[in-house]
Structure formats: C-alpha cells, structure tokens
ROKE-696103 format. One record per residue: residue number from 1; x, y, z of N, C-alpha, C in turn. Coordinates in Angstrom, 1 decimal. Example, Ala and Ser with C-alpha at 12.3 -4.5 7.8 and 13.67 -1.06 7.14 Angstrom:
<rs>
> num|nu|nv|nw|cau|cav|caw|cu|cv|cw
> 1|13.2|-5.7|7.8|12.3|-4.5|7.8|13.2|-3.3|7.8;
> 2|12.8|-2.2|7.1|13.7|-1.1|7.1|12.9|0.0|7.9;
</rs>
This chain:
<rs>
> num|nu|nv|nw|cau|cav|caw|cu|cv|cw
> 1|90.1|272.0|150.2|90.3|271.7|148.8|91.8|271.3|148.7;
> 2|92.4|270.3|147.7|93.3|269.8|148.0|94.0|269.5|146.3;
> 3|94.8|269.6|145.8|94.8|269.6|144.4|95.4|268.1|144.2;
> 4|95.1|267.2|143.1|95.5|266.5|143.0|96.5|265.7|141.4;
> 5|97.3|265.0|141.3|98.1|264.5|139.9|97.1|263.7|139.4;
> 6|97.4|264.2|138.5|96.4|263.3|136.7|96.6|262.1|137.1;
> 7|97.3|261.3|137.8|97.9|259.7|138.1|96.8|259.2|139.0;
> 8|96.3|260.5|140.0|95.4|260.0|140.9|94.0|259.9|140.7;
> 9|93.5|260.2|138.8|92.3|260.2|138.7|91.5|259.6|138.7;
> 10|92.5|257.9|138.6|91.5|256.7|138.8|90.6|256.2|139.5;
> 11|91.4|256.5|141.0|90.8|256.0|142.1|89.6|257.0|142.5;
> 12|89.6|258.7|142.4|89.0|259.3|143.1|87.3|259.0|142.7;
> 13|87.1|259.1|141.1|85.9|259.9|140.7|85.1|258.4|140.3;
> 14|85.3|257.3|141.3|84.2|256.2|141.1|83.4|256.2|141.7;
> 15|81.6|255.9|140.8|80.8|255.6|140.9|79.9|254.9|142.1;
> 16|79.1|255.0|142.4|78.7|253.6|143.1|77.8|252.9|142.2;
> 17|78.2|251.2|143.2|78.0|250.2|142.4|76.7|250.0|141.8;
> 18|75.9|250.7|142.8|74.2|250.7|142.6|73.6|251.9|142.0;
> 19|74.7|252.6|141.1|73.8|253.6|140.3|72.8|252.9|139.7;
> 20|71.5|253.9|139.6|70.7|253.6|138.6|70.6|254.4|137.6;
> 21|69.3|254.1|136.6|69.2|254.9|135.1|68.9|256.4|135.7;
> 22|69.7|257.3|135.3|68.9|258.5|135.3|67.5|259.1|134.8;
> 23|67.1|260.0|135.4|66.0|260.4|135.1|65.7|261.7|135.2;
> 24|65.0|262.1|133.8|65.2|263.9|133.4|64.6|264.4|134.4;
> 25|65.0|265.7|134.9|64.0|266.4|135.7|64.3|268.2|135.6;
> 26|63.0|268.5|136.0|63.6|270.2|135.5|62.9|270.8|136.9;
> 27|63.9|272.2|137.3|63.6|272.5|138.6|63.9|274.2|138.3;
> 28|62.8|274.6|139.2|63.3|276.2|139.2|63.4|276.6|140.8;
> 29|64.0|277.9|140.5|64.1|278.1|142.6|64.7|279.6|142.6;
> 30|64.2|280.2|143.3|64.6|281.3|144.1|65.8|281.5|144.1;
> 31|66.9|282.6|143.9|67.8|283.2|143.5|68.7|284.5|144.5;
> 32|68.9|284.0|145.8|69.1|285.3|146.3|70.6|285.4|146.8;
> 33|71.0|286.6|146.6|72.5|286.9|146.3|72.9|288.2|147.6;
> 34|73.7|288.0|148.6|73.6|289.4|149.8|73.5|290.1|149.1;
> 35|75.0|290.4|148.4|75.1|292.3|147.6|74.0|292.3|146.6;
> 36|73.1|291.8|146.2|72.0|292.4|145.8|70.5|292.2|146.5;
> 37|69.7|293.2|146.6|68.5|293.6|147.5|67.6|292.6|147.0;
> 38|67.2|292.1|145.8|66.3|291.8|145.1|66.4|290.1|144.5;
> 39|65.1|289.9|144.7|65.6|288.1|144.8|65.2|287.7|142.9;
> 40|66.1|287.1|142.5|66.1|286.3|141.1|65.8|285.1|141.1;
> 41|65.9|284.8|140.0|65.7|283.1|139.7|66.6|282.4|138.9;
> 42|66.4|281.0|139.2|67.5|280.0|138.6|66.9|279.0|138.5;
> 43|67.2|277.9|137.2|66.8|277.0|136.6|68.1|275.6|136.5;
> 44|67.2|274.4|136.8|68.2|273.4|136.5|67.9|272.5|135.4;
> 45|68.2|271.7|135.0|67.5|270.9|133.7|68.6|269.8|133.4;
> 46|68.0|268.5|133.8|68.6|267.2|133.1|67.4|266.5|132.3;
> 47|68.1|266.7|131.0|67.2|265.3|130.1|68.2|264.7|128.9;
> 48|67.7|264.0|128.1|68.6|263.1|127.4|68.2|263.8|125.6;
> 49|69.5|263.9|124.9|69.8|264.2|123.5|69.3|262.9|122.8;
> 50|69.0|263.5|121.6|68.4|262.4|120.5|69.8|261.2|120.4;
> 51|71.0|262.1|120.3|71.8|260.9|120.2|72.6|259.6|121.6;
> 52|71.9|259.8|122.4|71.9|259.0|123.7|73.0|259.4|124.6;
> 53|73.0|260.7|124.3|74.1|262.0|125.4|72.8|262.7|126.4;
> 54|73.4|263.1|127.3|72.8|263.9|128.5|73.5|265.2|128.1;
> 55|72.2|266.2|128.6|72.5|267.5|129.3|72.2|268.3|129.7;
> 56|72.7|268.7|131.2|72.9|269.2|132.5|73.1|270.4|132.2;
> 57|72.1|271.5|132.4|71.9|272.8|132.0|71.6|273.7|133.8;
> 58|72.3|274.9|134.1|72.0|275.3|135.5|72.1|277.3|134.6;
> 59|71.1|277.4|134.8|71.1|279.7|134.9|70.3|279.9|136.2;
> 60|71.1|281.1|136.4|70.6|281.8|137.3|71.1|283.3|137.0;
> 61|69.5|284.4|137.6|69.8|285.7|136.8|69.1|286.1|138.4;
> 62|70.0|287.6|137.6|69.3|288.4|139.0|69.7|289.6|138.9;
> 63|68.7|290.9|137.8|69.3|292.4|137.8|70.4|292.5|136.7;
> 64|71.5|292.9|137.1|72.7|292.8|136.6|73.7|291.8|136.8;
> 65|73.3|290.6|137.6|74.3|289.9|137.7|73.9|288.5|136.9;
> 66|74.3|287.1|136.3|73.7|286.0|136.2|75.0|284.9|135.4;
> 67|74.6|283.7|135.2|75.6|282.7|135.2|74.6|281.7|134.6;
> 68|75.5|280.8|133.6|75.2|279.7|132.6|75.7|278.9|132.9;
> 69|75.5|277.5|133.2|76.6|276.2|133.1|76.0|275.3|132.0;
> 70|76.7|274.6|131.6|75.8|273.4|131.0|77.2|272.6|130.4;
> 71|76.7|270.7|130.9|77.4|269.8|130.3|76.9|268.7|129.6;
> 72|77.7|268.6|128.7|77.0|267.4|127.7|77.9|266.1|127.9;
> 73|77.1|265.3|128.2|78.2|263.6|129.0|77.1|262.6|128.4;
> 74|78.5|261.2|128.5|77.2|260.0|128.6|77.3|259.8|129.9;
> 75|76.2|258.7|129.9|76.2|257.8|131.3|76.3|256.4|131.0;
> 76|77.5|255.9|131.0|77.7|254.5|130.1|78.4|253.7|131.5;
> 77|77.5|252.4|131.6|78.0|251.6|133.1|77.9|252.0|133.8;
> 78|76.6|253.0|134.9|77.0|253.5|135.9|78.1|254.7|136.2;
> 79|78.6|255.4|135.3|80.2|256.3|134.6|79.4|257.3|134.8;
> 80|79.7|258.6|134.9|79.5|259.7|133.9|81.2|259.9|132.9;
> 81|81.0|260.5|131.7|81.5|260.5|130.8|81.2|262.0|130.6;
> 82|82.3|263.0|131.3|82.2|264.2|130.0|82.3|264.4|129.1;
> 83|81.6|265.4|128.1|82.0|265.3|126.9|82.5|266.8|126.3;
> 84|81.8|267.8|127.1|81.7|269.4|126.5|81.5|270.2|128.4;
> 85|82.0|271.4|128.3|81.7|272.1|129.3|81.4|273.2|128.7;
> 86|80.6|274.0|129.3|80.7|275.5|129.0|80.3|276.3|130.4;
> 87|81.0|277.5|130.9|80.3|278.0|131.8|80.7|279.4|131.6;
> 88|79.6|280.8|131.5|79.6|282.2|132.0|79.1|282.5|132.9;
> 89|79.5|283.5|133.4|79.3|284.6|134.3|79.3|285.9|133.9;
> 90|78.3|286.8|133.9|78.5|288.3|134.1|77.8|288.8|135.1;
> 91|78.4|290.0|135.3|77.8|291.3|136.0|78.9|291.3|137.5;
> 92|78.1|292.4|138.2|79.2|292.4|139.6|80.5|292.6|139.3;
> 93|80.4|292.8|138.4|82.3|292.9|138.2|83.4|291.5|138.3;
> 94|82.4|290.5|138.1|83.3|289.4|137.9|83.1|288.7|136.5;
> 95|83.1|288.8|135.4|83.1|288.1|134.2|84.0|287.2|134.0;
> 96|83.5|286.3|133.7|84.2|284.8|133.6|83.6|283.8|132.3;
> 97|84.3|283.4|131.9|84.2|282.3|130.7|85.1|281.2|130.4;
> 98|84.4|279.7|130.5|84.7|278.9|130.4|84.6|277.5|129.4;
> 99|85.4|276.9|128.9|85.3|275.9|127.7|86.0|275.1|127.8;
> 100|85.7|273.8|128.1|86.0|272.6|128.0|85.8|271.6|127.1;
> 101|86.5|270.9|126.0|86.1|269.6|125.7|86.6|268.6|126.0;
> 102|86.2|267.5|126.0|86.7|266.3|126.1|86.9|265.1|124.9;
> 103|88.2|264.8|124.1|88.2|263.7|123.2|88.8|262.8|123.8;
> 104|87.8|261.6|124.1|88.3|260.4|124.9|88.7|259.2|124.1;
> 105|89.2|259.9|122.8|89.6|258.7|121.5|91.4|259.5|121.8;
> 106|91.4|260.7|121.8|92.6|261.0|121.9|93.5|261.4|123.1;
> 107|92.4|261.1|124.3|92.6|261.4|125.7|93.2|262.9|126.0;
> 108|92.7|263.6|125.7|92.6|265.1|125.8|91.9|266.2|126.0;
> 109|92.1|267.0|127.1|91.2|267.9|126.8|91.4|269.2|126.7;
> 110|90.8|270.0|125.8|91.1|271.5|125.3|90.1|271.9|125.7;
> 111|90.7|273.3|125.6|89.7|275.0|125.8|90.5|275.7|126.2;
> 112|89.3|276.5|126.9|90.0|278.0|127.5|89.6|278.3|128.7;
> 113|90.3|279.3|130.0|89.8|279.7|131.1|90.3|280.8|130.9;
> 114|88.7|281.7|130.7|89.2|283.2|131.4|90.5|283.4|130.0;
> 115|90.2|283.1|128.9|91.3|283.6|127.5|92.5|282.7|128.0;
> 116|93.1|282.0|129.2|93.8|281.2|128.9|93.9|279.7|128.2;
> 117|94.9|279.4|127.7|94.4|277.7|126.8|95.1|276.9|128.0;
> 118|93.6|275.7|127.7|94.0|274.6|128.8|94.3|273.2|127.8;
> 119|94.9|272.6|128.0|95.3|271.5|127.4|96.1|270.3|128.5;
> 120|95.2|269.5|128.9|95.7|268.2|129.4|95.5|266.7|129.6;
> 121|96.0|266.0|129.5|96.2|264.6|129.3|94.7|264.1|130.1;
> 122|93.6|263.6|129.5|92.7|263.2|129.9|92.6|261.4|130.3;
> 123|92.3|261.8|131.5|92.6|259.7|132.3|90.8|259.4|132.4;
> 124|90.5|258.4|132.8|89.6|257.8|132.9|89.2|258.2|134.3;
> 125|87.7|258.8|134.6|87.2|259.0|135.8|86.8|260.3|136.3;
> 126|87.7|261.2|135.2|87.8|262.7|135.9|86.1|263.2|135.1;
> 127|85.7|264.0|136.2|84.5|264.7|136.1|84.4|266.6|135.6;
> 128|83.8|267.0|135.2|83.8|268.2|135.4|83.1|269.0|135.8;
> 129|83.1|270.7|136.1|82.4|271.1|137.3|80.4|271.3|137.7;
> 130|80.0|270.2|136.2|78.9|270.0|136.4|78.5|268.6|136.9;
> 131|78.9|267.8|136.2|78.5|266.1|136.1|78.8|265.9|137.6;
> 132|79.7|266.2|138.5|80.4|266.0|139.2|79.3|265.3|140.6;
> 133|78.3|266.7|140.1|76.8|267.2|141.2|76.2|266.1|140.8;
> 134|75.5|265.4|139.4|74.7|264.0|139.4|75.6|263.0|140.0;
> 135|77.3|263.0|140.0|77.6|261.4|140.8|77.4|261.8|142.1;
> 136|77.4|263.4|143.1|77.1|263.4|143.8|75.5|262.8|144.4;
> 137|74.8|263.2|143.7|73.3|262.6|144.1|73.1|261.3|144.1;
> 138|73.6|260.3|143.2|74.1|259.2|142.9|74.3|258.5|144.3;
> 139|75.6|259.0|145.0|76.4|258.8|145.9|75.4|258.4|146.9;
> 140|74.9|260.0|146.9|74.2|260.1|148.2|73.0|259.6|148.5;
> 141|72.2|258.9|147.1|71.1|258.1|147.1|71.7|256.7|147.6;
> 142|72.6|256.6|147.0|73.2|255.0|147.5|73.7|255.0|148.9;
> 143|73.6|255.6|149.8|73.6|255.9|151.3|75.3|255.8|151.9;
> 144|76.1|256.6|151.1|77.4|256.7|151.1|77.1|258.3|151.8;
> 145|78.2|258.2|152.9|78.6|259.4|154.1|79.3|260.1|153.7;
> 146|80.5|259.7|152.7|81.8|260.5|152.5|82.0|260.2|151.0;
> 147|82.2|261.3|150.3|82.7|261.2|148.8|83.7|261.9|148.3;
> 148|84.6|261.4|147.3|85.6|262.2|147.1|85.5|262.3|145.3;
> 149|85.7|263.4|144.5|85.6|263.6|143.4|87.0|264.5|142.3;
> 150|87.4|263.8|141.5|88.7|264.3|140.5|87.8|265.1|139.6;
> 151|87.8|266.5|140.0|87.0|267.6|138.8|88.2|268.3|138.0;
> 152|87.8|268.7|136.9|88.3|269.7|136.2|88.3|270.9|136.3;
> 153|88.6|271.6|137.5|88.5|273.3|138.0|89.5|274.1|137.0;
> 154|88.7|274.6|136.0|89.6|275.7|135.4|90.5|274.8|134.6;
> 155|91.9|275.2|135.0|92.8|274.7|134.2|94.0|273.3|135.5;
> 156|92.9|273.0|136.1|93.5|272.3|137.2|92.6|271.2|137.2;
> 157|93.0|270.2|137.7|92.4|269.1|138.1|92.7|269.0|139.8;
> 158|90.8|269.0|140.4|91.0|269.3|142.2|90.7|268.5|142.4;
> 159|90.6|267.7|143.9|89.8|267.1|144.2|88.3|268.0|145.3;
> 160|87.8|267.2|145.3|86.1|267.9|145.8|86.0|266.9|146.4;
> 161|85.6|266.4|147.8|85.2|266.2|149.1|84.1|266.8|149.8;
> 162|83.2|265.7|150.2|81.6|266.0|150.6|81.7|264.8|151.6;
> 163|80.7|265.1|152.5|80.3|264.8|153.7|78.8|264.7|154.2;
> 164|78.0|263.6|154.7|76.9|263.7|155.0|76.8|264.7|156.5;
> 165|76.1|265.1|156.6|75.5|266.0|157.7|74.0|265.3|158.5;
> 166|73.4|264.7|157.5|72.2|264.0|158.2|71.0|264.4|157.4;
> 167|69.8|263.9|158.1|68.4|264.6|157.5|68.0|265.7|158.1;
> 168|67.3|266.7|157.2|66.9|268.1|157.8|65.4|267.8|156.9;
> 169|64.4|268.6|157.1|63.6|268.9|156.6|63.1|270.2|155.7;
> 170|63.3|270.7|155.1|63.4|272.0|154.4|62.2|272.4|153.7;
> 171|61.5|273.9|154.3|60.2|274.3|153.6|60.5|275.0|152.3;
> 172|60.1|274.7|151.2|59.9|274.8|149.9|58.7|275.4|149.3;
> 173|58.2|276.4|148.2|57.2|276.5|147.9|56.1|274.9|147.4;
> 174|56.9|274.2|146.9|55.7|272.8|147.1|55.5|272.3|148.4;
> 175|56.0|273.2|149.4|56.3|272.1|150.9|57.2|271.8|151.2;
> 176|56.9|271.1|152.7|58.0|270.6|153.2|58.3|269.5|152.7;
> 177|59.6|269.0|152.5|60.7|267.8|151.8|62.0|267.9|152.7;
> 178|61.6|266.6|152.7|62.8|265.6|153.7|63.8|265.2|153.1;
> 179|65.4|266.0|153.4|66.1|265.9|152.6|67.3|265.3|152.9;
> 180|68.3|265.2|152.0|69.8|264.9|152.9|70.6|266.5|153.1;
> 181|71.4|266.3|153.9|72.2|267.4|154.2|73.3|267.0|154.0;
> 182|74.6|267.8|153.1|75.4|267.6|152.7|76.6|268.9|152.7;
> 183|77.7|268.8|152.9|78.0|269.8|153.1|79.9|269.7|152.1;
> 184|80.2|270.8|151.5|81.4|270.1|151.0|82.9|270.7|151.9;
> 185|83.6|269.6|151.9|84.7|269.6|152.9|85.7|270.3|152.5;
> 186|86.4|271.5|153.5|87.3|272.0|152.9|87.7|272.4|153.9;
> 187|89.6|272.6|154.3|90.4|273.5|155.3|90.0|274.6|155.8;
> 188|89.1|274.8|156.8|89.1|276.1|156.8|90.2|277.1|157.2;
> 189|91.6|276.8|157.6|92.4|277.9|157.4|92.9|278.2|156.0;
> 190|92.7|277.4|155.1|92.7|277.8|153.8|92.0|278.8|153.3;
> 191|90.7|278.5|153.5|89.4|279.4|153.0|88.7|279.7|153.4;
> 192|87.8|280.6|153.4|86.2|281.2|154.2|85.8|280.1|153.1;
> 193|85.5|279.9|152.3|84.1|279.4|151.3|83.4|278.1|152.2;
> 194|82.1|277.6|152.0|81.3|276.9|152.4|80.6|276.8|151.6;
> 195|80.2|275.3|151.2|79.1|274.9|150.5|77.9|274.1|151.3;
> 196|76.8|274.1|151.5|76.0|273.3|151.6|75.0|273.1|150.7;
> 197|74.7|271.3|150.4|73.4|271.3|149.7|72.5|270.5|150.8;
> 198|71.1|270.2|149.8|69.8|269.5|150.5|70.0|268.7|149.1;
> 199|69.5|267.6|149.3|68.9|266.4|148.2|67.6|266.0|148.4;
> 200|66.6|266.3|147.9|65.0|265.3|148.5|65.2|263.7|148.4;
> 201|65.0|263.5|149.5|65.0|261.9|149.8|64.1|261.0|148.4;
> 202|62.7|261.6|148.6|61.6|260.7|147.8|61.7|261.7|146.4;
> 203|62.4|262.3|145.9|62.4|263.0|144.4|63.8|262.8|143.7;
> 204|64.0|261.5|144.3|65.3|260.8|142.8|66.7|261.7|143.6;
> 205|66.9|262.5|145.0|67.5|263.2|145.2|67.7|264.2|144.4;
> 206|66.9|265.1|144.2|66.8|266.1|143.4|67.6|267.4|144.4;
> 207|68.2|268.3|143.9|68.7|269.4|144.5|67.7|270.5|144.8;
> 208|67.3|270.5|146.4|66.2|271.3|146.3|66.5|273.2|147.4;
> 209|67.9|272.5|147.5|68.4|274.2|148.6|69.7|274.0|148.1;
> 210|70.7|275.0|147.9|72.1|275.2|148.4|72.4|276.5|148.9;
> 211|73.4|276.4|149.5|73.8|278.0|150.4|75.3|277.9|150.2;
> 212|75.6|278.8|149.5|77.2|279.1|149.4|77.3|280.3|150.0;
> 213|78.5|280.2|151.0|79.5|281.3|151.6|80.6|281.6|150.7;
> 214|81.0|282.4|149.9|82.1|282.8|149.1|83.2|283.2|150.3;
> 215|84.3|283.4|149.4|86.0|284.0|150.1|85.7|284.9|150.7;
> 216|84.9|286.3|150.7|84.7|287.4|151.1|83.9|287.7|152.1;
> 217|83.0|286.5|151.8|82.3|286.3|153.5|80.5|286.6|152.6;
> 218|80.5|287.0|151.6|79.6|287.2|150.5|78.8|285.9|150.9;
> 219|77.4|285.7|150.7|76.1|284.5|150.7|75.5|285.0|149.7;
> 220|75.7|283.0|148.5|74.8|283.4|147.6|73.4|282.0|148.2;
> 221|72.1|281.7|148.3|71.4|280.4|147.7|70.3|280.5|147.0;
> 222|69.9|279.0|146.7|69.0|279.0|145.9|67.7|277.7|146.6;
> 223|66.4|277.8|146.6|65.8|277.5|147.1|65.0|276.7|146.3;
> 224|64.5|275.5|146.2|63.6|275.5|145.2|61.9|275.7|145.1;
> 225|61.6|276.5|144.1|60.2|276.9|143.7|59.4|275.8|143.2;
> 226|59.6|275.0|142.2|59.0|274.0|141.7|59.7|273.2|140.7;
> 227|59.1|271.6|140.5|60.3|271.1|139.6|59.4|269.8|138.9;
> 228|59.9|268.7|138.6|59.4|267.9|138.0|60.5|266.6|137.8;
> 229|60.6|265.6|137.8|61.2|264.5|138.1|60.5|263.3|136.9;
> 230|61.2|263.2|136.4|61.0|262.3|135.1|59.2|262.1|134.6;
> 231|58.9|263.6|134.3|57.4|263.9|134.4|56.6|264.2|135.3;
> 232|57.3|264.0|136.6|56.0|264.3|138.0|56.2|265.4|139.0;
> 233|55.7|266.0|139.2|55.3|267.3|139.8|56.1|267.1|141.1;
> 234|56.7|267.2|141.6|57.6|267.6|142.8|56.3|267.9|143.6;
> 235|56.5|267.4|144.9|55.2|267.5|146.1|55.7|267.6|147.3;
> 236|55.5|268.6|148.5|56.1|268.6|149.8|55.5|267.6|150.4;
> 237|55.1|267.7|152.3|54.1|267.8|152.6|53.3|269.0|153.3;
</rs>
C-alpha cells in the first residue's frame, strides 16, 4: 500500500474503456471470522435509486461482532462518481464509524473518521472504499491483469493495487463457478494483511469468495450462498 497526493488522482482511478451498463444484483454468503467459533452471514446489494443514483450496500453479522458499508454514486460515462459513504463496525472491541460526502459542485469532501473531521479538496477520479470494488469488477471483466485505484481511506487518499492471479474454480452452495482470482498487492515487509477475491466469469463478475488475512495474522471470508444478477438466479455447475 502506497499513499498517494491529491495531484495524482487523475491518472490512477480510470475506468475501462469498455465498461458496460451495470446491473443490480443481490448476493448472500457465509460469514466466517477465526476468533469466532460460529459461522454468520453477510449480504451484498447493488441496484439503482428512483433518482438515477446507485447503491452499493455490504453487512455482515456474526454473534457479537458485525459491520455496515454502503455507497451512493452515479455511473455517468463509464465513471463511478461518489456521492455519500457510510461505514460501521461493532463488536470484538473494535468500533469504528465512518462518513463521507462528496460535493462535486464545490469539490470537497466532508465527514468524519472515528470523531475525527476530514475535509479535502476533491479531484476528479478518486473512488471510495466501496465503489472502488464495482471499477474493480469492471476492470477485471474487461480482461485487464493489473489495476491501480485513488481511494479515500479514512482521512487519507491511498492508492489500492490488484493483480490477476488466474482462473480457479470455486465450490459454492449453487455450485461450482469459474472464477477470476485476484489478489490485492501490497509490501509485504510493511504488512501481514492479504486480500484475495474470486469474480464469476459468467455472473456479470459478481463477487462470489473473499479471504482476508488481517495485521495480526487474524482470517476473516465470506463465501457465497446465493445471489441473483439483474433478476436471475446465480447457477454453478
């Protein structure tokens, strides 16, 4: 992970040329966390607002612990466009709360991290720590190896780096689905953390595995149970 200046937002967080229309889809999946014994669940949800805004909704609960994301953006030319963040966390002893807006009349953006106020000069391209995941699918449908992304972490603007890994095939409660493997790039003498995802080749690349290694050496993923793709039933083989 590599932090980057507000100057360099232009170049990182572009599109590909061959995005297409999005398409709503809702996905649920398996929820399992080491430090807890017991498996939870978690939900994803993209569909489109009466007023021709999107929003990218992600929970996952489990006992005492669980977490909320959700972003409201357009998709105007191929772009995503943030507009709103919000993200919590409770339980485990990490509570966390997050607020983002974006006014792209006044190029700014406000909130809060964790009771601190964030305020900074908003450039054209930067993503935030939801939208970031559709240009990745995006990317990765358009058969791009290597992507690089200007997110809004907290009260920082990082860059985010991904990497194709290849095809794997991954068993799912609908089946097996032929996915991409993706993995996000980071120093590892900087950090223990590790991300990998799966994308289903034939489901719009839908997110159907991730496995995160945290700092501590901690494994959280999520698997998916079942989902739906602009009305249609997600199918293995």
């Amino acid at each position: 992970m590599r932090r980057v200046s507000l100057a360099a937002v232009f170049s990182l967080a572009a599109l590909p040329l061959g995005a297409h229309a999005l398409e709503p889809f809702s996905a649920q999946y398996t929820a399992d966390w080491q430090q807890v014994p017991v498996s939870g669940t978690a939900e994803r949800h993209l569909q489109q607002n009466a007023d021709g805004t999107w929003s990218l909704q992600f929970k996952a609960s489990m006992l005492v612990a669980g977490l909320s994301e959700e972003s409201r953006f357009r998709h105007d030319n191929a772009r995503f466009v943030p507009l709103s963040y919000r993200f919590e966390r409770s339980g485990l002893g990490k509570s966390k709360k997050i607020a983002h807006d974006f006014d792209w009349q006044a190029k700014q953006v406000t909130g809060s991290d964790r009771g601190t106020p964030v305020q900074l000069v908003l450039k054209s391209g930067l993503l935030d720590k939801s939208t970031y995941q559709l240009a990745l699918q995006e990317d990765v449908a358009a058969g791009k190896k290597s992507m690089s992304y200007a997110v809004l972490d907290g009260d920082e603007i990082e860059t985010y780096d991904f990497r194709v890994l290849g095809s794997e095939n991954v068993q799912t409660e609908v089946g097996q689905v032929e996915a991409i493997k993706v993995e996000r790039v980071r120093d590892p003498t900087q950090t223990r953390r590790k991300t990998v995802l799966w994308f289903a080749k034939d489901w719009d690349h839908l997110l159907v595995r991730l496995h995160q290694v945290e700092k501590d050496g901690k494994e959280y993923q999520i698997m998916l149970k079942q989902g739906t793709v602009d009305g249609r039933a997600v199918k293995g083989s």
